[in-house]
C-alpha positions as CSV (number, residue, x, y, z in Angstrom):
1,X,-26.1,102.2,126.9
2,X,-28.7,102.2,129.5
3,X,-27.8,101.8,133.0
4,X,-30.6,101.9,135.3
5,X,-28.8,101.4,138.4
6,X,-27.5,104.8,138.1
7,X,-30.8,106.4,138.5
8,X,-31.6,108.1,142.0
9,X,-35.0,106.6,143.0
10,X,-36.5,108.9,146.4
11,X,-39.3,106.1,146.8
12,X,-37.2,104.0,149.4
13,X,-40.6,104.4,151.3
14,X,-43.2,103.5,149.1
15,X,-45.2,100.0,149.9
16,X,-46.9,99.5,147.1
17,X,-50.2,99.2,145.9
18,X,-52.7,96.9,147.8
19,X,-56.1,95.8,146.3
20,X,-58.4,98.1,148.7
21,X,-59.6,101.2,148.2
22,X,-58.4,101.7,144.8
23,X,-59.5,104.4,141.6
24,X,-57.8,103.4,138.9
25,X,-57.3,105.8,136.3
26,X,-56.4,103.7,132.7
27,X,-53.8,106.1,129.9
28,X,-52.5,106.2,126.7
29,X,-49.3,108.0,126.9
30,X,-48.8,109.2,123.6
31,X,-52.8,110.8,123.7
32,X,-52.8,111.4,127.5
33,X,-51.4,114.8,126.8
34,X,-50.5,116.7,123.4
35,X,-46.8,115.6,124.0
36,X,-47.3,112.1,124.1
37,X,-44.5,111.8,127.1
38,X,-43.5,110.5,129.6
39,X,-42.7,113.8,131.2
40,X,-45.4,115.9,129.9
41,X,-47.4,113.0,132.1
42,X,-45.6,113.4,134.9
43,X,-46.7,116.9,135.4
44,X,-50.2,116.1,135.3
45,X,-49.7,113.3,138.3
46,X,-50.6,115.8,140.9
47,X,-54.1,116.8,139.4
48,X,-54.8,113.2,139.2
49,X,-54.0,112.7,142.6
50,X,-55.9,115.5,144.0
51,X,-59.4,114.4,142.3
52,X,-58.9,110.9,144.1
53,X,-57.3,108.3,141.8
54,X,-55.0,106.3,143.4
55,X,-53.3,104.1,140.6
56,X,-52.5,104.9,137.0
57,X,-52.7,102.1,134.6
58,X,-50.7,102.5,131.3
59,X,-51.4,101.7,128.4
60,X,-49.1,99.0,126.6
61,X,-45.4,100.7,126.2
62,X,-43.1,97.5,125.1
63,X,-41.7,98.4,121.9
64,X,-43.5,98.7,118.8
65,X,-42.9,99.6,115.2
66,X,-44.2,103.2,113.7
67,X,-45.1,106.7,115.3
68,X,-48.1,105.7,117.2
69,X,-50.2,102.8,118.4
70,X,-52.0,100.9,121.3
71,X,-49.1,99.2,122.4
72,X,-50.8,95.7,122.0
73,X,-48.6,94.7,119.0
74,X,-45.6,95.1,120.6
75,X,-42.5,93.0,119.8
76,X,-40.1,94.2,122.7
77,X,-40.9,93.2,125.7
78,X,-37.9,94.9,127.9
79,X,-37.4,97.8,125.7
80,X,-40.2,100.6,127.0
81,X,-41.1,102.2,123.3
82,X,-38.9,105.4,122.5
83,X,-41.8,107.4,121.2
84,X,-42.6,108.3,124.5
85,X,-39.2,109.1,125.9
86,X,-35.9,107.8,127.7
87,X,-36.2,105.1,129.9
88,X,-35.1,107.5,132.9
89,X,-37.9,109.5,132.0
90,X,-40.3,107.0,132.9
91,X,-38.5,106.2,136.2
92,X,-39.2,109.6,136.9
93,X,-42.9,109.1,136.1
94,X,-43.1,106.8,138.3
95,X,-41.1,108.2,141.0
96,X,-42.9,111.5,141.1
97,X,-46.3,109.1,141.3
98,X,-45.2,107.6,144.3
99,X,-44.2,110.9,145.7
100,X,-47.9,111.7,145.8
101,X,-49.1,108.6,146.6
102,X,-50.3,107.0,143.1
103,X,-49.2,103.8,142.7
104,X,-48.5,102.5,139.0
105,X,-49.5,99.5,137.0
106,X,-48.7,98.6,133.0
107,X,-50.5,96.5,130.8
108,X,-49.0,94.0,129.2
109,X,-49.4,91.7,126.3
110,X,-48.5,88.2,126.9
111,X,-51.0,86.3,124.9
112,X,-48.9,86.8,121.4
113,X,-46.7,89.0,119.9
114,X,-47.0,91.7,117.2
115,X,-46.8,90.9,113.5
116,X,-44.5,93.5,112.6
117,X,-41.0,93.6,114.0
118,X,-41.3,90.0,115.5
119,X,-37.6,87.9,115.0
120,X,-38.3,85.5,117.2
121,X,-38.5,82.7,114.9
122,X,-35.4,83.9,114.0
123,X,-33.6,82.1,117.6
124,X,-36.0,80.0,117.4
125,X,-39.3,78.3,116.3
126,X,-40.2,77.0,120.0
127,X,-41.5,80.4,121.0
128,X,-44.3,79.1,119.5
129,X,-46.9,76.2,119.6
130,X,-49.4,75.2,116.9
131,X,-51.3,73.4,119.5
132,X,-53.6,76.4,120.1
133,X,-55.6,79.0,118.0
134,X,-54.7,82.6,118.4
135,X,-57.2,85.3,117.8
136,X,-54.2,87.2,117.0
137,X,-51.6,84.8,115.2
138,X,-49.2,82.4,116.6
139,X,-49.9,81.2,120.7
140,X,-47.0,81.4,122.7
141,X,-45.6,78.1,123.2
142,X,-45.8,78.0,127.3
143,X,-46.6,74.2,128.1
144,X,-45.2,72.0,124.9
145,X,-41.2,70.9,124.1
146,X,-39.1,73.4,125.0
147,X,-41.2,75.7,126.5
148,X,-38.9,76.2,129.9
149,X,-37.0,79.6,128.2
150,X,-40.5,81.0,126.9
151,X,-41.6,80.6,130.3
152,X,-38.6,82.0,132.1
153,X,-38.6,84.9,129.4
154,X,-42.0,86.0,130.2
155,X,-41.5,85.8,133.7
156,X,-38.2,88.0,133.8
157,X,-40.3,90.5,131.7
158,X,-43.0,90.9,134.9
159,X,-40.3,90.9,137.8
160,X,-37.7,93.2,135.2
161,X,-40.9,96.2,135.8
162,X,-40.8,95.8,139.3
163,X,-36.9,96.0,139.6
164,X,-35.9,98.3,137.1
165,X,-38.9,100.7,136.8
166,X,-40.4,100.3,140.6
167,X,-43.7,99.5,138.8
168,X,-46.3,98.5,141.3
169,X,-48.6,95.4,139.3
170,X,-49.6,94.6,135.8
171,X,-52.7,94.3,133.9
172,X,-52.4,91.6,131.8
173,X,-54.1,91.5,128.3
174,X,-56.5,88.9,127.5
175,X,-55.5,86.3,129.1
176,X,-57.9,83.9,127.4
177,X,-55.8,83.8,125.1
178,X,-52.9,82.9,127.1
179,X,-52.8,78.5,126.9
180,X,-51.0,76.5,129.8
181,X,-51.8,73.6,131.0
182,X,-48.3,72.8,133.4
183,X,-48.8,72.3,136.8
184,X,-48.1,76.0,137.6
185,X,-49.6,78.3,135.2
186,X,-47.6,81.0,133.7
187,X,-50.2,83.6,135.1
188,X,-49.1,82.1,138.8
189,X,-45.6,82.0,137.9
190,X,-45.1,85.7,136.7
191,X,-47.1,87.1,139.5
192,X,-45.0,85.3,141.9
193,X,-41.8,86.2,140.2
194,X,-42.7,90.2,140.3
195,X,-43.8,89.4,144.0
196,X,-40.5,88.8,144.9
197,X,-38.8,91.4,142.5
198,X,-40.7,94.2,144.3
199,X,-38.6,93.6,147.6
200,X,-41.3,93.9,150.2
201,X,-43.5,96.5,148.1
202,X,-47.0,95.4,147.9
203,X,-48.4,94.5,143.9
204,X,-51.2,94.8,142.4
205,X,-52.1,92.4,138.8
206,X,-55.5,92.0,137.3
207,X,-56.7,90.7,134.5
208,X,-58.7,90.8,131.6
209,X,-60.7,87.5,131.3
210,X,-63.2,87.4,128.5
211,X,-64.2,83.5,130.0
212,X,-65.0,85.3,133.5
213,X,-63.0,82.7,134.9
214,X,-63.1,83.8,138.7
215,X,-59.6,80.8,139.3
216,X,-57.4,83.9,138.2
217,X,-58.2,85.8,140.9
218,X,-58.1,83.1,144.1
219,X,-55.2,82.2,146.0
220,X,-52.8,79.5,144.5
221,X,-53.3,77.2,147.3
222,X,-57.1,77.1,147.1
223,X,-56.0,76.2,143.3
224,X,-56.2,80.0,141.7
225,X,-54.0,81.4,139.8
226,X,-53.0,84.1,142.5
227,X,-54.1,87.4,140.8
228,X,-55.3,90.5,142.8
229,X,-58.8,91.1,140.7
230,X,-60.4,90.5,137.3
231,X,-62.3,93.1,134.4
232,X,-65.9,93.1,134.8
233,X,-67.4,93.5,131.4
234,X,-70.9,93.0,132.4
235,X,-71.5,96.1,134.7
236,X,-69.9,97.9,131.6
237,X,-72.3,96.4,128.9
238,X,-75.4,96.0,131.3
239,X,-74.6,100.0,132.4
240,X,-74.0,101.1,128.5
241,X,-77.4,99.6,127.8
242,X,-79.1,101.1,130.6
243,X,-77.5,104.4,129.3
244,X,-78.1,104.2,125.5
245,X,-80.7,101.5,124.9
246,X,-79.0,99.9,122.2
247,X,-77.9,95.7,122.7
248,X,-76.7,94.7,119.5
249,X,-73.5,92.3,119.0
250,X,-72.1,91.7,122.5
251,X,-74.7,93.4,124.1
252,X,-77.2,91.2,123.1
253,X,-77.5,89.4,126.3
254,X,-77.9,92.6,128.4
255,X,-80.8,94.9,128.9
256,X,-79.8,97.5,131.4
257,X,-82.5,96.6,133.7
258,X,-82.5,97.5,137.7
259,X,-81.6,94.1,138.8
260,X,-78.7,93.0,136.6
261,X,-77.1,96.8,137.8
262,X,-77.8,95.0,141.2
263,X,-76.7,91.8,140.6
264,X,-73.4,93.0,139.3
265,X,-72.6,95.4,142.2
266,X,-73.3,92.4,144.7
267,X,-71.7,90.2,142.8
268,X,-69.8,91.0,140.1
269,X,-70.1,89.1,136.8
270,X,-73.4,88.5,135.7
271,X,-73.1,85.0,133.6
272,X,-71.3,82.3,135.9
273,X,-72.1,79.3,134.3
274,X,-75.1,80.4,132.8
275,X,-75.8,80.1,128.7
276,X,-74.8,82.8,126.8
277,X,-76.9,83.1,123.9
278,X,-74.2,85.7,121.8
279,X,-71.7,83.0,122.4
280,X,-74.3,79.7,122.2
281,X,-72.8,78.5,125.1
282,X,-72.1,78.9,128.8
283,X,-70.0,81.3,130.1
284,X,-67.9,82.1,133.3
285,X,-68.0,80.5,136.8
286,X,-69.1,80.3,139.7
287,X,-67.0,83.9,141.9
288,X,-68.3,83.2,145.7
289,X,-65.3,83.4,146.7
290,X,-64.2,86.2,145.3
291,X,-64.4,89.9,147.2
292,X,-66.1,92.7,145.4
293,X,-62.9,94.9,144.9
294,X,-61.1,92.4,143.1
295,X,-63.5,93.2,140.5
296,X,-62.9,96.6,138.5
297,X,-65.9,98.1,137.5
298,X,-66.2,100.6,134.6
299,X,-68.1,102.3,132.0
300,X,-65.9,103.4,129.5
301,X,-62.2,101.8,128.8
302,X,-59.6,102.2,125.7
303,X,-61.9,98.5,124.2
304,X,-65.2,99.2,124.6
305,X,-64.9,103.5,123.2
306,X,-63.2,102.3,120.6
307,X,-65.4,99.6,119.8
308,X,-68.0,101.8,118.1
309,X,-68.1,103.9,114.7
310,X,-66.8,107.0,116.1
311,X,-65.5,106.1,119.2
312,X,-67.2,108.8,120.9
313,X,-67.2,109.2,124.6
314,X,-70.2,107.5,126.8
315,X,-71.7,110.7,127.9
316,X,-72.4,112.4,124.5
317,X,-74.4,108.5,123.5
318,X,-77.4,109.3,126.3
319,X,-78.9,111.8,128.2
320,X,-76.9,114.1,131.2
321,X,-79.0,112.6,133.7
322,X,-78.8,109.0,133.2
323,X,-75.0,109.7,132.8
324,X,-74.7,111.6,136.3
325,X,-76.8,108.6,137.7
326,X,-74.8,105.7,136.0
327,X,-71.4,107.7,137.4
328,X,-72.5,108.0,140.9
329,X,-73.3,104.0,140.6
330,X,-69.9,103.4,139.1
331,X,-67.7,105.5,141.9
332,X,-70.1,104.7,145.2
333,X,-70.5,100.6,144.3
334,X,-68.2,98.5,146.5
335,X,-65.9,97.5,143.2
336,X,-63.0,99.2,142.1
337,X,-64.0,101.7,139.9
338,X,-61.8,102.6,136.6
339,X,-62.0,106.1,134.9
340,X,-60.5,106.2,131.5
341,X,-58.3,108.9,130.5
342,X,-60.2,112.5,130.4
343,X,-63.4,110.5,132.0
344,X,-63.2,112.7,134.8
345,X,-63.7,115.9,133.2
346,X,-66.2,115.1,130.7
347,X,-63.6,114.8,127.9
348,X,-64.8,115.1,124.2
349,X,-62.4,113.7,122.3
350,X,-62.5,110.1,121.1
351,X,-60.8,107.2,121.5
352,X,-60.7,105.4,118.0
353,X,-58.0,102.2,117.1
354,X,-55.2,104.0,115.7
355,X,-51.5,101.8,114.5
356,X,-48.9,103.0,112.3
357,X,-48.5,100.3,110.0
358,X,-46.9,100.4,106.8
359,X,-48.1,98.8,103.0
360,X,-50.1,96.0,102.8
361,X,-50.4,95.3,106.7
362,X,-51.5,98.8,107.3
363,X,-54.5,98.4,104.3
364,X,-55.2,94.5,106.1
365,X,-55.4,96.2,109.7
366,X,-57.6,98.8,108.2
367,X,-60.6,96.0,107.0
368,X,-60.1,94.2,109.8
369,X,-61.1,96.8,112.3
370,X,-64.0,97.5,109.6
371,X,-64.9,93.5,109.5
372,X,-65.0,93.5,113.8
373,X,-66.9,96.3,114.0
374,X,-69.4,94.4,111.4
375,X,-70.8,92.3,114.4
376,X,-72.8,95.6,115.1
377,X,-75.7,95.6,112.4
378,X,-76.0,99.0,112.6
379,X,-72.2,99.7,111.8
380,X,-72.3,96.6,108.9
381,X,-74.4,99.6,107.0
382,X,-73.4,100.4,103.8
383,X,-74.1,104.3,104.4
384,X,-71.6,103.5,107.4
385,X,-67.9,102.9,106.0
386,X,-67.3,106.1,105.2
387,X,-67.4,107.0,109.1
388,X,-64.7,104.3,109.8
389,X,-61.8,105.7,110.2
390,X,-58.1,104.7,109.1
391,X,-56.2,103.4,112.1
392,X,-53.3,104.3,110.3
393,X,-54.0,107.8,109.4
394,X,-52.2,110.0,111.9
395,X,-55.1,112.3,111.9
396,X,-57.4,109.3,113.7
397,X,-54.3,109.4,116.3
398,X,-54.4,113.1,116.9
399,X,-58.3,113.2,117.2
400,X,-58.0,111.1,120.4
401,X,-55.6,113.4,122.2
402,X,-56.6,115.0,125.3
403,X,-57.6,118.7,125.9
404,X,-57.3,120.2,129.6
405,X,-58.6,123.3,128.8
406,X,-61.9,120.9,129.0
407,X,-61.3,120.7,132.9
408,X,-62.9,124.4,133.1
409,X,-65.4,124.2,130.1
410,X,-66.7,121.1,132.0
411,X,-66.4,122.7,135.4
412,X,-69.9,121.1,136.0
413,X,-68.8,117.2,135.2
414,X,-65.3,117.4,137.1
415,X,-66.8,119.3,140.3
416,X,-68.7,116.0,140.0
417,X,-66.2,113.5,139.7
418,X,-64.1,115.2,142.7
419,X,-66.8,115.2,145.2
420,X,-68.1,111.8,144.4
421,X,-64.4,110.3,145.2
422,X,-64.5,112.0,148.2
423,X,-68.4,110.6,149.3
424,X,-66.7,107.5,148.5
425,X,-65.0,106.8,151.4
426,X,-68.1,107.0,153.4
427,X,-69.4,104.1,151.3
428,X,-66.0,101.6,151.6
429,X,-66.1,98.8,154.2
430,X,-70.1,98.8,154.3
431,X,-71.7,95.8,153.0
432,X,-74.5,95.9,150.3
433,X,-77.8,95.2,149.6
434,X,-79.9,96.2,146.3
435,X,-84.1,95.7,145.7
436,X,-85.9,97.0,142.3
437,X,-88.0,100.0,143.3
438,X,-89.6,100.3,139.2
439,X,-88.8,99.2,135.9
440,X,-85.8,102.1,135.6
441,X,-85.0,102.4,139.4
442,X,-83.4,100.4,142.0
443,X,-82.0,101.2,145.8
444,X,-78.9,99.8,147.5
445,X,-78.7,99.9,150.9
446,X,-75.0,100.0,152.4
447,X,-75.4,98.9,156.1
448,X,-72.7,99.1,158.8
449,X,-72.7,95.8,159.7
450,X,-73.1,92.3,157.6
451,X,-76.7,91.4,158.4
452,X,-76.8,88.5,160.5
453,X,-78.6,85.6,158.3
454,X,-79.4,84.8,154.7
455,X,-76.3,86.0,153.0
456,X,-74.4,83.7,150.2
457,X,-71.0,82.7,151.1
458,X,-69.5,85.8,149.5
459,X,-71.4,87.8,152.2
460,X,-72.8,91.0,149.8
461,X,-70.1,92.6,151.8
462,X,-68.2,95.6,150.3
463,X,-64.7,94.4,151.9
464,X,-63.5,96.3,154.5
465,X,-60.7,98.4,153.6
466,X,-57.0,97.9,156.1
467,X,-56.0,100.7,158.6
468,X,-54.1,103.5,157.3
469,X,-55.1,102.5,153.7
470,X,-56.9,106.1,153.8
471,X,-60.5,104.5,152.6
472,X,-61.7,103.6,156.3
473,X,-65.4,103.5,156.7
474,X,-67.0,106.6,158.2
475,X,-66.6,107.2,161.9
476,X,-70.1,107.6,162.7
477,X,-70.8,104.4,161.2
478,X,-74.0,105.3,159.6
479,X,-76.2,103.2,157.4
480,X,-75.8,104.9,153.6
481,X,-78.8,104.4,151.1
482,X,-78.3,105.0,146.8
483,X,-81.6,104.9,144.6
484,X,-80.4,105.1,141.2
485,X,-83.7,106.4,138.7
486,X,-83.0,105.9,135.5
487,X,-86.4,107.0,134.0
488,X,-89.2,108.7,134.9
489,X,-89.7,110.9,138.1
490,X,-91.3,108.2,140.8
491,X,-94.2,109.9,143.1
492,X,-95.4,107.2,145.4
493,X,-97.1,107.4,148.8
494,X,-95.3,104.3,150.3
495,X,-92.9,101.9,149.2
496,X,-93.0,98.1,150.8
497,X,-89.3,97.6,150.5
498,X,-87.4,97.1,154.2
499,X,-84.0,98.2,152.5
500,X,-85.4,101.6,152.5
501,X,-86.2,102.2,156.2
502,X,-83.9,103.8,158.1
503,X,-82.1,103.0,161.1
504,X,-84.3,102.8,164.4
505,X,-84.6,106.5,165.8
506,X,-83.5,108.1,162.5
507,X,-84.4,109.8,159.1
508,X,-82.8,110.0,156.0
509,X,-81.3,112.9,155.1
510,X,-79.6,113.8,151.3
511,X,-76.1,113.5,151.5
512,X,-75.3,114.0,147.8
513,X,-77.4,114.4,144.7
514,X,-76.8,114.1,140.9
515,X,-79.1,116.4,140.7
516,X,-77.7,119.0,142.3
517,X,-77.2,122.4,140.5
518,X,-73.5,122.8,140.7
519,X,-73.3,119.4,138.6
520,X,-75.6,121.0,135.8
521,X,-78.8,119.0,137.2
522,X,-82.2,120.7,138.2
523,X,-82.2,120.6,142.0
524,X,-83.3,117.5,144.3
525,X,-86.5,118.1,146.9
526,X,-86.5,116.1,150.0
527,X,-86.9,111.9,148.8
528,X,-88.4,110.7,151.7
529,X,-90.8,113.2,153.2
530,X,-94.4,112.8,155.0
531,X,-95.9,112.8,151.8
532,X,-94.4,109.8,150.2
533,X,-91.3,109.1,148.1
534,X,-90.1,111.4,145.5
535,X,-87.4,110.1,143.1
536,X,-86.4,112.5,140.8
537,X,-86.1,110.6,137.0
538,X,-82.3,110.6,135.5
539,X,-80.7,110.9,138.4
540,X,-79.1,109.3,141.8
541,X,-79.5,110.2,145.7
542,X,-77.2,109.5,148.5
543,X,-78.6,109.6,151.6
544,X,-77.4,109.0,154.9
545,X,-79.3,108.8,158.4
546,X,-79.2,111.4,160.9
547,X,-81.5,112.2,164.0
548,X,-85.1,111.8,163.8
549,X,-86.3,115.5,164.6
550,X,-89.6,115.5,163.7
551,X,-91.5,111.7,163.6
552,X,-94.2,111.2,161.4
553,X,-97.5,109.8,163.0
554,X,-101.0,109.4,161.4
């Protein structure tokens, strides 16, 4: 028997997890370490916390047949899968987090249910509606006859992680997928329910949205759905195009260019109502309204490395330059930035779809991933099935697991990641502007204060953070400037772009470089000097304005 309220939480003064100022930091528990625990996780908390993240988000752990797996399939929604531990094991995960200061969402599946293990039908068929097609099987039954328990069981599921396991928000998968049309969505209703389960502690829940529907994310009474931010899949495919220069499939509609980098640090998702020519139709809305940390920003997550042959890790698919560049984007931008597990340290081991399944469903799962992957016409190859690998081969689960001893062998990459969460908070609370300087390189210009005119109702602004939420803006208030070069070294005499003059009375000076030597790079001369511009190629530069010692005259 499990009785949780004899477990001795020491977080009576932990407030939760607000939506500024966040790194999230997105696990697997069972390949997060070579345990696959919860307590052999718990003992890496404090490294985690000491490069800079600030929230974990787990991976999936409702229960779920075989020895391994994603978590998505899971049939148990308030029994935390025993692979990984005891239940008081992950109270003490958690616990320890908020000891030093990491607050802790899950991901959650409330779109279906897994095809293995599932009795539901078994109480009863009205878990389940007809009325709408599930990519993954049967749609949960959350607005037709009989829906009331479905609802209240989904609902006790998001506040039961707040009460019983102090857990600070959700994630919640694919919501797309989730079909309600009562007066309160279920997406409201759950986050309002864990709301008041967490007793005064501050939650966090985002979503994954593959409509870009920004309603999710806006208060209910403006007529959202009362979510704290959204996935933003475009600066991951318009970034991993940049990067690697291939668009197939879902990429198609991306080309990596300067101003699309721009337009989705400014304003998040790229296609709000535009036509989608992947899709043959429009796609997303309108997200004025919405701030620029409510969307999370990323390059790689568990989707989009496994959604590839070999699910190999971003920064062995392009050159170390661009990837230095494309990182310092990722972690300076006004969004909330997402590092997936081992990201920060250069990791090399994969992240493929792996899920113990057993006789025929295992061999259906199997095609199926081969039959997704098809999409790509370079993976639909015939010389190419050989490199698919089994998801239920326990080898494809025990490539993906982590190796620490990668935190020194990649010295180079994690000094990086460190110091670049650190710069960070001399970027947060500035608002934004970006201009294309060449046909691989762009500048954003983060001033101290909005601009006065000519900003769209969202402002460009990069949401200033609360007091005491530890990302306050710098206190010399200084203008910051980022040109991102992702080609060619740029050698120019004068540039007629505003967004790169400094502040009346002062110079730029090089705050940071990607460039720089102790990151592996080649060294960074001075950009702006009384020569002209020099922007190295592959690489990004911070720079920050200081006194002007000696003024240039002609």
């Amino acid at each position: 028997m499990v009785d949780p309220s004899r477990f001795a939480w020491t977080d009576v003064k932990w407030r939760g997890v607000s939506r500024e100022g966040q790194v999230i930091y997105e696990l697997h528990l069972g390949t997060f370490t070579r345990e696959g625990t919860w307590e052999a996780a718990r003992r890496e908390l404090a490294e985690l916390a000491a490069v800079g993240i600030t929230v974990i988000e787990i991976m999936p752990v409702a229960d779920f047949p075989g020895r391994f797996g994603w978590g998505y399939d899971g049939v148990g929604l308030f029994a935390p899968v025993a692979i990984y531990g005891q239940p008081d094991d992950f109270r003490r995960f958690v616990g320890e987090a908020h000891r030093l200061g990491l607050g802790v969402i899950l991901d959650v599946v409330y779109n279906h249910v897994g095809p293995d293990g599932n009795y539901l039908k078994q109480f009863s068929a009205d878990y389940f509606t007809d009325r709408y097609q599930n990519e993954w099987g049967e749609a949960l039954n959350y607005d037709g006859p009989n829906s009331g328990p479905v609802r209240e069981w989904v609902t006790t599921n998001a506040a039961y992680w707040a009460e019983e396991y102090h857990v600070d928000g959700l994630r919640l998968d694919a919501t797309q997928q989730i079909f309600d049309s009562s007066p309160e969505h279920i997406m409201t209703a759950l986050a309002g329910r864990m709301r008041a389960a967490a007793g005064g502690r501050k939650v966090f829940i985002v979503a994954e949205n593959e409509e870009q529907r920004p309603r999710l994310a806006m208060p209910a009474e403006q007529g959202g759905y009362g979510l704290d931010g959204l996935w933003n899949d475009d600066f991951h495919h318009a970034a991993r195009v940049a990067m690697t220069g291939h668009n197939e499939a879902y990429y198609s509609d991306f080309r990596g260019a300067p101003q699309e980098l721009i337009s989705a640090v400014q304003h998040g998702y790229l296609y709000q109502g535009q036509r989608y020519s992947w899709q043959a139709k429009r796609r997303g809305s309108p997200a004025w309204e919405l701030r620029p940390e409510q969307f999370i920003t990323y390059i790689e997550n568990h989707d989009q490395l496994a959604n590839s042959c070999r699910g190999e890790r971003l920064r062995l698919l392009t050159s170390p330059g661009r990837y230095r560049a494309v990182t310092t984007l990722l972690l300076l931008a006004p969004g909330t930035p997402m590092l997936f597990q081992g990201q920060e340290f250069g990791s090399s081991s994969p992240f493929r779809f792996f899920a113990d399944h057993q006789g025929e469903l295992r061999a259906l799962v199997k095609e199926g991933r081969i039959q997704f992957l098809a999409q790509f016409r370079s993976l639909a190859q015939p010389e190419m099935r050989p490199w698919h690998f089994d998801p239920g081969d326990p080898a494809t689960f025990e490539s993906c697991k982590l190796d620490f001893t990668e935190r020194e062998r990649h010295a180079e990459i994690y000094q990086m990641y460190k110091d670049l969460l650190r710069l960070r908070r001399e970027f947060i609370g500035l608002t934004v502007e970006g201009a294309v300087l060449a046909e691989e390189a762009f500048a954003l210009r983060f001033f101290e204060k909005p601009r006065g005119a000519g900003l769209p109702p969202r402002g460009r602004a990069a949401g200033g953070p609360k007091p005491g939420s530890g990302a306050e803006a710098p206190p010399h208030g200084s203008d910051r400037l980022l040109i991102v070069n992702l080609g060619r070294d740029l050698r120019v005499d004068s540039i007629p772009e505003p967004l790169l003059a400094p502040p009346e009375g002062s110079m730029w000076e090089t705050l940071w470089s990607s460039e720089d030597p102790r990151y592996g790079g080649c060294g960074t001369p001075p950009v702006d000097s009384p020569d002209g511009w020099r922007i190295p190629g592959h690489g990004a530069v911070a720079l920050g304005s200081g006194p002007e010692k000696n003024p240039w005259e002609t």
